[in-house]
Backbone as JSON, one array per atom type, in Angstrom:
{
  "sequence": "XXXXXXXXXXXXXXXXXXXXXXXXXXXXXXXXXXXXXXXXXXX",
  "N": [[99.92, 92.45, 109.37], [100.5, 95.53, 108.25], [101.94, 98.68, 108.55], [103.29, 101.87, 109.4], [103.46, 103.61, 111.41], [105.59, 104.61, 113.75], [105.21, 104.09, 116.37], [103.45, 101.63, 116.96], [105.75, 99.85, 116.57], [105.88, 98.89, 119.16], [103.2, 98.86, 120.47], [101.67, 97.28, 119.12], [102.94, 94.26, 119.67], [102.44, 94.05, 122.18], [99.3, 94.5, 122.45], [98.06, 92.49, 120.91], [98.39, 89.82, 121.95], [96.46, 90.13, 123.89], [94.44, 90.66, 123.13], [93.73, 88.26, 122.31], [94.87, 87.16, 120.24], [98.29, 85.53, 118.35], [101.69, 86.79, 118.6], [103.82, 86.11, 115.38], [105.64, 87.08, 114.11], [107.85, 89.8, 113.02], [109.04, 92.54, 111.14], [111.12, 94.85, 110.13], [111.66, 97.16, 107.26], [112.59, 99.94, 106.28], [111.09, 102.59, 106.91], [108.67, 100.73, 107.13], [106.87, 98.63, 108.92], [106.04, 95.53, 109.55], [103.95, 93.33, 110.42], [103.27, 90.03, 111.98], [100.38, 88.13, 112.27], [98.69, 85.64, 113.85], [95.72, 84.4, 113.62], [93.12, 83.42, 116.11], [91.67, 80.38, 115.32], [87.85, 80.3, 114.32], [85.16, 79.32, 116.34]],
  "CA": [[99.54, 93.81, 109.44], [101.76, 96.66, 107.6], [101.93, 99.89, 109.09], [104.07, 102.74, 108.89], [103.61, 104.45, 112.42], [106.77, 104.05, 114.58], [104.74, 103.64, 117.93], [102.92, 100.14, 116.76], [106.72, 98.75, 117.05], [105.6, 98.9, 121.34], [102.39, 98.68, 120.86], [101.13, 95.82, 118.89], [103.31, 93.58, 120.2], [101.44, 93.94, 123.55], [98.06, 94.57, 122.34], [97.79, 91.58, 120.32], [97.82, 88.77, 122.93], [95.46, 90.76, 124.94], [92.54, 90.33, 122.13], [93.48, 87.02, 121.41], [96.07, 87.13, 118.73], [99.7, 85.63, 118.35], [102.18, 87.96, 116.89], [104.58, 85.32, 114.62], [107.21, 87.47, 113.94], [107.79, 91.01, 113.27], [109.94, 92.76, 110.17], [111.23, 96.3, 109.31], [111.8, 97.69, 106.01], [112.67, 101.04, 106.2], [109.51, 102.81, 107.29], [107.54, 100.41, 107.03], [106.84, 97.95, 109.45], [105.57, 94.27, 108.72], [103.46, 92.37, 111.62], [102.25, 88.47, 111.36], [99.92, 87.56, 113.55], [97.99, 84.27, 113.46], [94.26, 84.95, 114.17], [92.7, 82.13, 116.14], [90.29, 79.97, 114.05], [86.48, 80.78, 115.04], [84.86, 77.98, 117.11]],
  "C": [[100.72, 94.62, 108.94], [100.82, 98.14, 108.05], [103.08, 100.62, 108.93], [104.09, 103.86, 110.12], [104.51, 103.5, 113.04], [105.86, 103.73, 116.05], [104.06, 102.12, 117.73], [104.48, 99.37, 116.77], [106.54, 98.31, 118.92], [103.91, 98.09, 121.35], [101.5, 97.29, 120.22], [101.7, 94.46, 119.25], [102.74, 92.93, 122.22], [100.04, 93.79, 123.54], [97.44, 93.06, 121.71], [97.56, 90.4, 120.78], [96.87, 89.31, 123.58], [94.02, 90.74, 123.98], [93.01, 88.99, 121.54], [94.0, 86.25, 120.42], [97.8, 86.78, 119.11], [100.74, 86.19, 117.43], [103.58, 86.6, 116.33], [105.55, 85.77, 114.46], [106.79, 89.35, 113.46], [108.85, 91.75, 112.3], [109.99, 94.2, 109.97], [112.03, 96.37, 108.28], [111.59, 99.1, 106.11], [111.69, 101.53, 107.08], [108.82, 102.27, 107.57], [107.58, 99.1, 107.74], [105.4, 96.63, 109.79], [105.13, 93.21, 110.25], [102.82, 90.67, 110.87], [102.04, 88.03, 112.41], [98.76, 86.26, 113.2], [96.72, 84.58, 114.91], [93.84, 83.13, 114.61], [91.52, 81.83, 115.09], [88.63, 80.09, 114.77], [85.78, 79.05, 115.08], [83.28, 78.01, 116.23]]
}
């Protein structure tokens, strides 16, 4: 996920196990901030 709002550095990091999702790692570049999250595979 790439985003560019400063509040998703708090908040996706929390939200993302909570539906299911692991966040992999997490990168900033200036502004712009770089999520990897590994979607489970559908049963």
């Amino acid at each position: 996920m790439i985003t560019d709002c400063p509040q998703s550095v708090n908040s996706i990091p929390l939200e993302a196990p909570r539906h299911g999702y692991e966040l992999l790692a997490q990168r900033q570049e200036g502004p712009t901030l770089r999520f990897y999250i590994r979607v489970p595979e559908s049963e």
